[in-house]
N, C-alpha and C positions, 0 to 999 in steps of 0.2 A: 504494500500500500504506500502510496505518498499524499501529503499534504498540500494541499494550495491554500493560502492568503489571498484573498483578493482586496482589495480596497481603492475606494475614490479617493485622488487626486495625491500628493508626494508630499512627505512629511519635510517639513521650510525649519524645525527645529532639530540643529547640528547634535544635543546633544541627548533628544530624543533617536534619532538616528545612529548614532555613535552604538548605542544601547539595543537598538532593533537589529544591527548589525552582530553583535555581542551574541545575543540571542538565538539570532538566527547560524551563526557559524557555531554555536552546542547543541542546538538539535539536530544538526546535520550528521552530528554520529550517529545518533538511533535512528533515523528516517529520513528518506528523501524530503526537502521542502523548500518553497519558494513562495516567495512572495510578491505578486502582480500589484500592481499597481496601475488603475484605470485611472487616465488624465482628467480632470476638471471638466467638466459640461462650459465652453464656452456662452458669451451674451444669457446669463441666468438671471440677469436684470427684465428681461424679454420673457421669460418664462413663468408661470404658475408653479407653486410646489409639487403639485401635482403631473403636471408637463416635466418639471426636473425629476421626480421620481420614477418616470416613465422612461425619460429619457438614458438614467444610470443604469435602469435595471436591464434596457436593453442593451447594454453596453457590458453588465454582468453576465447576461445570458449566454451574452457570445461567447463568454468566456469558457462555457460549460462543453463537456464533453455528455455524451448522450448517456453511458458508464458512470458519472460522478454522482457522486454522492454530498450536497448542498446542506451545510447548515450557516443558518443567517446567526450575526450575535445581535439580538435582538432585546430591546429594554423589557417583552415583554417575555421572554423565553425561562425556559429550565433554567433553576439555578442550581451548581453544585458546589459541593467542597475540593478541594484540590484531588484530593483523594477518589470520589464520586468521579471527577473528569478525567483519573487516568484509567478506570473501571469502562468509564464513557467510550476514552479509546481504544481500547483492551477488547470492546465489543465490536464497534466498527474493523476493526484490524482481521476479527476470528469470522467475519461475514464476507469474507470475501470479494470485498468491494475493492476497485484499483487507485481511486483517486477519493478523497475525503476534502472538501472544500470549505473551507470556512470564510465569510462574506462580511464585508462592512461597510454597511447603507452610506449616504451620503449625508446632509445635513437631514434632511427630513425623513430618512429611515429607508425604508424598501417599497417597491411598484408590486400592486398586487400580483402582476404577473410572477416576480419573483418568490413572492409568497407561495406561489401555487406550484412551484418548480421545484421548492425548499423541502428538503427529509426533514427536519427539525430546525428547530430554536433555539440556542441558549442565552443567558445575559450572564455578562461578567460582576454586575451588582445591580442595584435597583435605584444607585447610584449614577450621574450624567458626566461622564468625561469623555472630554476631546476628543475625534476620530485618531487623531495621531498616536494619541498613547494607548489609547483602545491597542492600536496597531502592538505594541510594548507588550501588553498584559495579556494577550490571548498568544502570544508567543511564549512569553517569558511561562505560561500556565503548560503551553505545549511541550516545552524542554521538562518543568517541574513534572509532570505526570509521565512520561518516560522515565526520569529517574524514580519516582515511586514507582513503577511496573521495575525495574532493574535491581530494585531494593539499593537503591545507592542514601547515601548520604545530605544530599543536597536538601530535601522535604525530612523536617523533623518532626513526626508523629508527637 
């Protein structure tokens, strides 16, 4: 199995970046992974929320292989404990699936199409932070829940 990131528009904080990079080069031992990044919706001034949501998610879609398997991080999805999410992927992995995608809406969240496209939901808290760091924290979770499955040291029960 490998993992896909997706995400609207490039993270403009060096030392948010610094850190997603960090991340992303420790999970590269346990698992294939990459992180896509979908450019910015130009003239969003011209747009409805709604038209912008429409417009990301077709821009998400494309990004899908007919194979993947889609979960959005969504404010209003599953919540787990660190613990819970690497059971999470412990499950996905034993199902035989090729590609595991995890998605991050743009400002105003997900186009229903993509809702309807999505295996599942999770939210990282019930809490509203930044897309960018979003970006940090479902990585930095994805590393931590490998080393729980590896019984390593890193997650201190």
């Amino acid at each position: 199995m490998t993992i896909k990131l997706l995400a609207i528009g490039k993270t403009d904080n060096k030392e948010l970046q610094s850190l997603i990079n960090e991340y992303t080069r420790r999970l590269g031992f346990y698992i294939k992974f990459s992180l896509e990044i979908i450019p910015d919706i130009k003239n969003v001034k011209n747009l409805s929320e709604e038209q912008q949501k429409q417009k990301e998610g077709d821009l998400i879609i494309s990004k899908l292989s007919p194979t993947d398997c889609l979960i959005l991080l969504d404010e209003n999805g599953k919540q787990l404990d660190s613990v819970g999410f690497s059971s999470y992927l412990q499950k996905h992995m034993n199902s035989g699936i090729k590609q595991l995608v995890f998605a991050i809406g743009g400002p105003y969240g997900f186009s229903q199409d993509v809702y309807n496209k999505s295996n599942g939901k999770i939210s990282l808290s019930k809490m509203t932070f930044s897309h960018q760091m979003v970006r940090l924290f479902i990585i930095e979770q994805l590393y931590r829940g490998f080393t729980i499955l590896k019984n390593e040291p890193y997650h201190h029960r």
